[in-house]
C-alpha positions in Angstrom: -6.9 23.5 -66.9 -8.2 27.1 -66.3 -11.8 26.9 -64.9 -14.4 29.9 -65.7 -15.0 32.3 -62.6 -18.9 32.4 -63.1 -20.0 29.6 -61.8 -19.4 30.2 -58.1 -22.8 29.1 -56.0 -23.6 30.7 -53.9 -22.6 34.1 -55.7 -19.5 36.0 -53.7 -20.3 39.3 -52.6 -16.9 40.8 -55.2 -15.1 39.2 -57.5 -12.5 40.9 -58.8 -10.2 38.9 -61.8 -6.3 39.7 -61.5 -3.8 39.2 -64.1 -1.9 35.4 -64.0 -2.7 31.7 -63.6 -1.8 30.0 -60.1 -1.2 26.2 -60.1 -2.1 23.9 -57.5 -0.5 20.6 -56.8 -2.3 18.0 -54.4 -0.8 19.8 -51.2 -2.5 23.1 -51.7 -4.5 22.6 -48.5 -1.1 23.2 -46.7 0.9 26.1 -48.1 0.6 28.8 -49.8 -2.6 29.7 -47.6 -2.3 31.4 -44.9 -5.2 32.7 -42.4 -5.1 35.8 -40.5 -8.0 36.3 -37.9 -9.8 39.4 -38.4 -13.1 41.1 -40.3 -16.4 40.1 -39.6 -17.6 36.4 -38.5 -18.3 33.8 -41.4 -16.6 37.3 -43.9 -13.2 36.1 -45.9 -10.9 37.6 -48.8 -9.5 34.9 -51.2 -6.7 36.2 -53.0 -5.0 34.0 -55.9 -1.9 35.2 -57.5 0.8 33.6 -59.5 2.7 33.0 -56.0 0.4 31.6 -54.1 -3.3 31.9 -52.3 -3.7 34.0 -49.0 -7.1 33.8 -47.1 -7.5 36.3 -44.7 -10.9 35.3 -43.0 -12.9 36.7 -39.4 -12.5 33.1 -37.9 -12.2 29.3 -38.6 -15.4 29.4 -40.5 -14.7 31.9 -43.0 -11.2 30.5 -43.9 -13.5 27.4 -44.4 -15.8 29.3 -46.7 -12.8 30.2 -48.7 -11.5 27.3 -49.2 -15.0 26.4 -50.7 -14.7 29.0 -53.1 -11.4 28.0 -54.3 -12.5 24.4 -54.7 -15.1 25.8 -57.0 -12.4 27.6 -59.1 -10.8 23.6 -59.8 -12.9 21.4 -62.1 -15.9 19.6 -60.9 -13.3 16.3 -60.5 -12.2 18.2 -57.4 -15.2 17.2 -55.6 -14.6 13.8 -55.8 -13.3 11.5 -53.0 -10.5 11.1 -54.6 -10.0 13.9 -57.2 -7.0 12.0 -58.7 -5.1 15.3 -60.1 -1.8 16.1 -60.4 -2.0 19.7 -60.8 -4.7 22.3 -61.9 -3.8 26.1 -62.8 -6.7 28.5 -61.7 -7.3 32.0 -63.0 -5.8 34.7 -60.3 -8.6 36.5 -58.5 -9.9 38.2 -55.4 -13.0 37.2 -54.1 -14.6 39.1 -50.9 -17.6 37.4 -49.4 -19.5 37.1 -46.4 -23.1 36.2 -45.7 -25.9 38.2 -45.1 -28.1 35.5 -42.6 -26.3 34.5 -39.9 -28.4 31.1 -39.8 -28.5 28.9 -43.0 -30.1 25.8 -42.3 -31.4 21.9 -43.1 -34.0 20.0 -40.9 -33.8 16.3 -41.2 -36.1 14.8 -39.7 -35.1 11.0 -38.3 -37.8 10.3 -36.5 -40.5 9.2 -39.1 -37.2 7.5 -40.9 -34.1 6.9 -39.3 -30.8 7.8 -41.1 -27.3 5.9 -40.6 -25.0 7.8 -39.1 -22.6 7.9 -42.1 -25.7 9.3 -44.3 -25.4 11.9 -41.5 -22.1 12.6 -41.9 -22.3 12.8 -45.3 -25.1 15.4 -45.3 -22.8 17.3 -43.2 -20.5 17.1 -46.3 -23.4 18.6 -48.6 -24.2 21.5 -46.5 -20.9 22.8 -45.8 -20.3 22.2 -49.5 -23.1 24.7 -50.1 -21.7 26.9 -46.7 -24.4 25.7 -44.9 -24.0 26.2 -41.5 -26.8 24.9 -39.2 -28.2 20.8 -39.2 -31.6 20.9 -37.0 -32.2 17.2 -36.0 -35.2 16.1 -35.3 -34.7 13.5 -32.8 -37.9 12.7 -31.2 -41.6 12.5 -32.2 -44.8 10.1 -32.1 -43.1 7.8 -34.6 -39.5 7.3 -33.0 -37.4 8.4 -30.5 -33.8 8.8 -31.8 -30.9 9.0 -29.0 -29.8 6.9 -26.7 -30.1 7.9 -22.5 -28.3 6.4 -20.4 -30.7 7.9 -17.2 -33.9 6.7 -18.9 -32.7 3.6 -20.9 -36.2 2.6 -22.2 -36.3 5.6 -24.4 -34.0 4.2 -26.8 -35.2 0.5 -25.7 -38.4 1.2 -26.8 -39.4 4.5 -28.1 -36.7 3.6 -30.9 -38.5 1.3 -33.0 -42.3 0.8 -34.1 -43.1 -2.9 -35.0 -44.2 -2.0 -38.4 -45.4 1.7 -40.8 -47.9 2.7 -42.9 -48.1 2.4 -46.9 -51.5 3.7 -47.8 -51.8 7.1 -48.4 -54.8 9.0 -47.0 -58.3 8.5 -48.4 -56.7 4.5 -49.7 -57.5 1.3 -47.4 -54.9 1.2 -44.2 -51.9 -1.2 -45.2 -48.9 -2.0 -43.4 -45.2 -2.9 -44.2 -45.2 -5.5 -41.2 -41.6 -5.0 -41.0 -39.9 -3.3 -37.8 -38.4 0.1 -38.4 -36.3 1.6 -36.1 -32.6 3.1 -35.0 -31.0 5.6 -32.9 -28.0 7.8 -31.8 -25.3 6.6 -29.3 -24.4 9.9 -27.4 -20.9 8.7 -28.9 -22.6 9.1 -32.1 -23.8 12.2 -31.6 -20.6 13.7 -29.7 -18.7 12.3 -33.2 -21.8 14.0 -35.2 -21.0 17.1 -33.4 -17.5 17.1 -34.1 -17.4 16.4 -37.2 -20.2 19.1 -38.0 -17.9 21.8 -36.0 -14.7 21.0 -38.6 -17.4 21.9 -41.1 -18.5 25.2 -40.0 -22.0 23.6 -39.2 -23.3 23.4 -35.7 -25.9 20.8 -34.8 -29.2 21.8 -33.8 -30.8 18.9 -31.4 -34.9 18.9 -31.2 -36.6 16.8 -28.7 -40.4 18.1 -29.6 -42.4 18.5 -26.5 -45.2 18.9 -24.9 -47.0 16.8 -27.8 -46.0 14.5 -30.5 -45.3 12.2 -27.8 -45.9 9.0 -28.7 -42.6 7.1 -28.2 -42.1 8.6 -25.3 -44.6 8.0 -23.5 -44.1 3.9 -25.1 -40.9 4.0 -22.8 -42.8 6.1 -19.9 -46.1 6.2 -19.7 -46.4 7.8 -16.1 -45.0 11.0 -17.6 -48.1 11.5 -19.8 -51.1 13.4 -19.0 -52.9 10.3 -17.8 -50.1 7.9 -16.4 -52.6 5.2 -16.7 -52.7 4.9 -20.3 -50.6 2.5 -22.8 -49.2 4.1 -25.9 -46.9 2.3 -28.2 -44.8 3.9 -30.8 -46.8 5.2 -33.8 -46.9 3.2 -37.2 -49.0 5.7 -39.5 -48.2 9.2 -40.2 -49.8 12.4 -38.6 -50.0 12.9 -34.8 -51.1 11.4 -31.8 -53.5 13.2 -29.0 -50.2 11.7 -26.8 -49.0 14.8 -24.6 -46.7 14.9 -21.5 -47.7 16.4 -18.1 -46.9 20.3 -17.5 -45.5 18.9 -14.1 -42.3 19.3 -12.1 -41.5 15.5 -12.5 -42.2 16.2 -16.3 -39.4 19.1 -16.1 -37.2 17.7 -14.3 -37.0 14.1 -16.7 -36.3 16.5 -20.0 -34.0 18.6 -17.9 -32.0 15.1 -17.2 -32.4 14.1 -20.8 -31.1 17.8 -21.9 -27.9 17.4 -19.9 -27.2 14.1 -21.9 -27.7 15.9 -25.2 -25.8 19.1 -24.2 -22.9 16.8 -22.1 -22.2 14.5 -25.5 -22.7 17.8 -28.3 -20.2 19.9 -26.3 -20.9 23.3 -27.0 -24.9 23.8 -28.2 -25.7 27.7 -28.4 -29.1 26.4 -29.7 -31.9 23.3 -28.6 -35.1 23.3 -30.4 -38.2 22.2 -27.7 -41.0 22.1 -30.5 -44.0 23.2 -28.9 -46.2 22.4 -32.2 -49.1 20.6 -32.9 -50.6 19.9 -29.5 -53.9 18.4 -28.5 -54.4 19.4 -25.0 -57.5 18.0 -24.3 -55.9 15.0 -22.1 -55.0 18.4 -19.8 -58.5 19.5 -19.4 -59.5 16.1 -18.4 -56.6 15.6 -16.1 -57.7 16.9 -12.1 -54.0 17.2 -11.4 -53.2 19.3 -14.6 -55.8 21.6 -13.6 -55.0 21.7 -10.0 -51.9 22.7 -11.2 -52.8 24.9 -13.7 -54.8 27.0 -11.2 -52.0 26.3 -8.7 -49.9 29.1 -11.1 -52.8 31.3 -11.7 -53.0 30.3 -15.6 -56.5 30.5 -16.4 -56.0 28.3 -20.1 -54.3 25.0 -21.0 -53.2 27.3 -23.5 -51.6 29.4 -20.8 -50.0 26.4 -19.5 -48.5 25.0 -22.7 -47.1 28.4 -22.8 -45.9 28.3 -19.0 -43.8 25.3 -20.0 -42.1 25.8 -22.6 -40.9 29.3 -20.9 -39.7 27.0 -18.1 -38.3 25.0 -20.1 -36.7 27.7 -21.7 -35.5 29.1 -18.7 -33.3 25.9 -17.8 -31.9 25.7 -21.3 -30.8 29.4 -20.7 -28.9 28.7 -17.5 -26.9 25.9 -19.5 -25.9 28.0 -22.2 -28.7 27.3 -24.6 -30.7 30.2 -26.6 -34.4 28.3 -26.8 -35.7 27.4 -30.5 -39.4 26.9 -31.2 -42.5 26.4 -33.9 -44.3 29.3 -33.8 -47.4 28.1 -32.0 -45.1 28.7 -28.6 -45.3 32.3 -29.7 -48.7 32.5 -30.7 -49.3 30.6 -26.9 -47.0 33.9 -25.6 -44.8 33.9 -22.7 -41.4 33.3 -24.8 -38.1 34.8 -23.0 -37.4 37.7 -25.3 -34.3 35.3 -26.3 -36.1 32.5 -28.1 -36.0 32.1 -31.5 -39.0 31.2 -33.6 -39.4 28.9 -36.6 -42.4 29.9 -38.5 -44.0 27.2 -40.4 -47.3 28.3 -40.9 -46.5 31.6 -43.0 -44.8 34.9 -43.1 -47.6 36.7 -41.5 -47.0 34.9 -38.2 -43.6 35.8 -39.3 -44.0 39.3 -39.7 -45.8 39.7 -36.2 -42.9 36.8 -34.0 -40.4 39.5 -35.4 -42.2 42.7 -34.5 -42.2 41.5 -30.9 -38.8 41.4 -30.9 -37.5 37.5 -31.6 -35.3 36.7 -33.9 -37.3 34.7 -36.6 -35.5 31.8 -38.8 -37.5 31.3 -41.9 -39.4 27.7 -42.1 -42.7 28.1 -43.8 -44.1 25.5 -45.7 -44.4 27.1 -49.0 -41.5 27.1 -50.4 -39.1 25.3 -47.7 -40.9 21.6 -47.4 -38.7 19.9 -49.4 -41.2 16.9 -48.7 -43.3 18.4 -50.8 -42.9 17.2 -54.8 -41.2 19.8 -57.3 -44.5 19.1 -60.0 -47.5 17.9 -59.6 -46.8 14.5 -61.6 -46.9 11.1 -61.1 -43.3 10.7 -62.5 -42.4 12.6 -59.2 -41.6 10.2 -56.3 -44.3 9.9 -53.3 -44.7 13.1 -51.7 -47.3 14.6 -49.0 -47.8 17.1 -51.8 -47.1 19.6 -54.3 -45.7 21.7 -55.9 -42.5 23.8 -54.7 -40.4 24.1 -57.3 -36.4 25.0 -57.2 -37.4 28.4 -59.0 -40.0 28.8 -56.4 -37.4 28.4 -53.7 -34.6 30.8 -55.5 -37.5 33.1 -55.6 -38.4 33.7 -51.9 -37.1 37.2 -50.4 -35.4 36.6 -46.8 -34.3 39.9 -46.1 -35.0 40.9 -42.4 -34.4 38.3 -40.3 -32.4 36.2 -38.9 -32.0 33.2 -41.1 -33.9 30.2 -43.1 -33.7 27.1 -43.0 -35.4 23.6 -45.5 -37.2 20.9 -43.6 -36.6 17.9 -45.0 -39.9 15.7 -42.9 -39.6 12.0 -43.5 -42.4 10.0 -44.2 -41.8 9.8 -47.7 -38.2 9.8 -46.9 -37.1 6.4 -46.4 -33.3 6.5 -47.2 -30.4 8.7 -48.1 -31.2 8.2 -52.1 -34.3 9.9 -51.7 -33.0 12.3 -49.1 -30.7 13.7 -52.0 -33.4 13.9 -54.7 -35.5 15.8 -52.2 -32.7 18.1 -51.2 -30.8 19.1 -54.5 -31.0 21.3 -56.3 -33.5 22.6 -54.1 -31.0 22.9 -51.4 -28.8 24.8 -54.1 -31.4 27.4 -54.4 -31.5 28.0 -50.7 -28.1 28.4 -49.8 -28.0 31.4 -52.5 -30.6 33.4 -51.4 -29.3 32.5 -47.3 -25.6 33.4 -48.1 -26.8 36.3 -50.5 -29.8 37.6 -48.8 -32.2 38.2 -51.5 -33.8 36.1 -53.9 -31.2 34.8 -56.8 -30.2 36.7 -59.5 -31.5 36.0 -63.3 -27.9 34.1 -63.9 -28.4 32.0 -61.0 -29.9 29.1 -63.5 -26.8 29.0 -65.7 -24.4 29.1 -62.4 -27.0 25.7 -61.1 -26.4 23.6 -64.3 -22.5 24.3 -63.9 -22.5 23.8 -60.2 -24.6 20.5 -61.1 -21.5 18.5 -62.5 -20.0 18.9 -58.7 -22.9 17.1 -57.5 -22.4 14.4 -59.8 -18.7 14.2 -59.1 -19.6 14.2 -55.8 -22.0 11.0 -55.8 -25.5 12.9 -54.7 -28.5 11.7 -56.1 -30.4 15.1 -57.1 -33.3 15.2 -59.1 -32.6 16.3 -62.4 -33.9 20.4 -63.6 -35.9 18.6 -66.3 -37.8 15.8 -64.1 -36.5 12.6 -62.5 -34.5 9.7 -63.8 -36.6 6.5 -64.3 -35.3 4.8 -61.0 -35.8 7.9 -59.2 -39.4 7.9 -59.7 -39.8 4.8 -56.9 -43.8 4.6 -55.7 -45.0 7.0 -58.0 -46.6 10.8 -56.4 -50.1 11.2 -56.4 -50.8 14.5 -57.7 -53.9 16.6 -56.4 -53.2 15.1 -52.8 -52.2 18.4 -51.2 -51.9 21.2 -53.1 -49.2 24.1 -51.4 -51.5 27.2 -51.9 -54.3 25.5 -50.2 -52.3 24.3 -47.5 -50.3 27.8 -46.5 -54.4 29.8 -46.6 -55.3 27.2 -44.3 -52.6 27.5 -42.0 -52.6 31.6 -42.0 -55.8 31.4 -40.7 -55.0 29.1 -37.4 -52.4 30.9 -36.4 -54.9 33.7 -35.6 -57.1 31.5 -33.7 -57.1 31.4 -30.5 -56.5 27.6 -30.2 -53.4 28.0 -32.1 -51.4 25.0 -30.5 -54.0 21.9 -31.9 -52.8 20.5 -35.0 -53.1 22.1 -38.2 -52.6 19.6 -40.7 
């Protein structure tokens, strides 16, 4: 069977049709590729003649990416476990490709929700499928803390599991599950994470979000918080806590440790997210050894200081090999090493002026990469914090300039891998074209989805359909009007001018 060779997603850079059929037995993988090591980083030419397939790729990751390509030349049966051919012919071609971000990313959060390893692993599978090549993990925040420590034992003792969550949705009567949630990460499980991530061109992404969003750890150790003498337990609603950890030395010196475990069990991390976001830093203020302290390093602001330790921090993933990652309230605080890289969720004009000042910038903003937000504002869409982003809106959005982007897939309407699919893909389709390509997709891009949708199916993801969800998909049913995106990124424009830019803003 000779497949079409319009349908590749995301669209190669060259595609140039040669005369001739190749076929391909079950052992392809082996021989006739071969992989020489030069041209540019991620860059690769596939060539398929009647002899063979040679890929001659800039490293491991772009022989990777080639082979991608030539699975999408096979029928979409290729992309199932077990494809169950004998032989397929493919049309002869060369195909020279290379991406234009550098950083093409997913955030799952597993803190609001905990996912299985193996759902992990298998989103792995989906991004490098897509030649996705960062996973940011959320591993810590008010609702669950998500990796074991061997040096501080009561963070996954405690911090990883809240006795019960919220099912009422704002403005409804609080209700309650009653039923314990909860899960984490051997660093076994995330060395194996790692690993398996690396053999898939992806590289893992670890966030531990600090100074604030606190909340399970400060269940496990309280005298870390800005007032040691209060109880927290592990959060059961949604939102944020005013829970916050002391700027201190002692407070430095505990992530520092639980860094080292991160770093010692991922091997290699060129990046580690430290958060910085949403931060009520009134338990500073009220604090006399915070503001001794404060003074103590001539910072005349709390603000100052949440900005003085996040640069410290900083600093000590620097001297272990780690470039910094951050929300872009630590820029708007100021006092980033000129190597940190900012996330900006709240817009592109914060954007605009984190990139102007030299940082590199990976894409994040709300509208149109919060895949937690519903694709129509319907009640046949599943429970979502709100609406609407829509694929088209998301194929739409011009990247060029920086550094990468990246989906964030937040998990309070999350609960399992079923729904993470739905909430991914095809979303997560139209983001890896415009990441690898650089530019928003091109008017064929719709007719290169629906093909590239049977590869889904084969491959067993649950995505929501282009015309609306399937009847089980549909689960607790959205409420539309909740949220509304446009509303939501005018709001958060205008705090990231203010000059309290760290409190929460949503």
């Amino acid at each position: 069977m000779i497949e079409g060779m319009h349908h590749f997603l995301p669209a190669p850079r060259s595609v140039e049709p040669l005369p001739g059929v190749c076929t391909l037995t079950p052992g392809f993988g082996e021989e006739p590729v071969s992989v020489r090591h030069h041209v540019a980083p991620e860059a690769y030419t596939l060539t398929v003649r009647a002899d063979g397939v040679e890929i001659i790729a800039g490293d491991t990751s772009g022989a990777f990416y080639a082979a991608q390509t030539l699975r999408q030349l096979l029928p979409p049966g290729a992309f199932r476990a077990a494809p169950g051919f004998e032989r397929y012919e493919v049309p002869c071609v060369r195909i020279t490709d290379a991406p234009a971000l550098s950083w093409r990313g997913a955030h799952l959060d597993v803190s609001r929700h905990f996912l299985p390893k193996h759902d992990v692993l298998r989103m792995i599978d989906l991004l490098a499928m897509h030649k996705l090549n960062r996973l940011h993990l959320h591993l810590a925040d008010d609702q669950g803390w998500r990796v074991e420590s061997r040096a501080y034992p009561r963070l996954h003792e405690i911090g990883s599991h809240r006795a019960q969550t919220i099912t009422s949705r704002k403005g409804e009567p609080e209700t309650y599950d009653g039923t314990p949630h909860g899960g984490f990460y051997t660093l076994d499980d995330l060395r194996e994470i790692a690993a398996y991530a690396r053999q898939r061109a992806v590289t893992v992404v670890p966030e531990i979000d600090v100074p604030g969003h606190a909340s399970a750890i400060l269940a496990a150790y309280p005298e870390f918080g800005a007032d040691p003498s209060q109880r927290h337990k592990v959060l059961e609603r949604w939102g944020i806590s005013p829970a916050i950890l002391a700027p201190l030395p002692k407070t430095i010196d505990f992530l520092a440790t639980i860094f080292d475990e991160i770093l010692g069990a991922l091997g290699e991390t060129p990046f580690f997210h430290i958060g910085g976001d949403e931060c009520v830093l009134d338990a500073w203020s009220a604090s006399t050894e915070i503001t001794a302290f404060q003074r103590a390093q001539d910072l005349a602001t709390p603000g100052d200081l949440h900005a003085w330790f996040l640069r410290r921090l900083a600093d000590l993933l620097a001297e272990r090999g780690s470039r910094a990652v951050v929300w872009d309230e630590a820029f708007v605080s100021g006092m980033l090493r000129e190597d940190t890289i900012v996330m900006p969720w709240r817009g592109m004009n914060v954007a605009r002026r984190a990139a102007a000042a030299g940082h590199d910038v990976v894409l994040t903003p709300v509208f149109p990469l919060y895949f937690d937000y519903a694709e129509a504002a319907s009640a046949d869409e599943p429970a979502a914090l709100g609406e609407t982003i829509t694929m088209a809106d998301v194929a739409a959005f011009d990247v060029s300039g920086h550094m990468g982007v990246q989906f964030q897939l937040w998990s309070e309407y999350i609960p399992d891998s079923r729904t993470l699919d739905y909430k991914a893909w095809p979303r997560g389709c139209a983001m890896a074209e415009i990441a690898w390509t650089g530019r928003p997709a091109a008017p064929d891009f719709r007719g290169r989805l629906e093909r590239h949708l049977g590869r889904l199916d084969a491959a067993g993801v649950n995505y929501r359909p282009l015309d609306g969800p399937r009847p089980w998909q549909r689960s607790r049913p959205h409420t539309p009007g909740r949220f509304d995106v446009a509303a939501v990124m005018r709001h958060l424009d205008e705090l990231t001018l203010s000059a309290d830019s760290t409190r929460p803003s949503m």
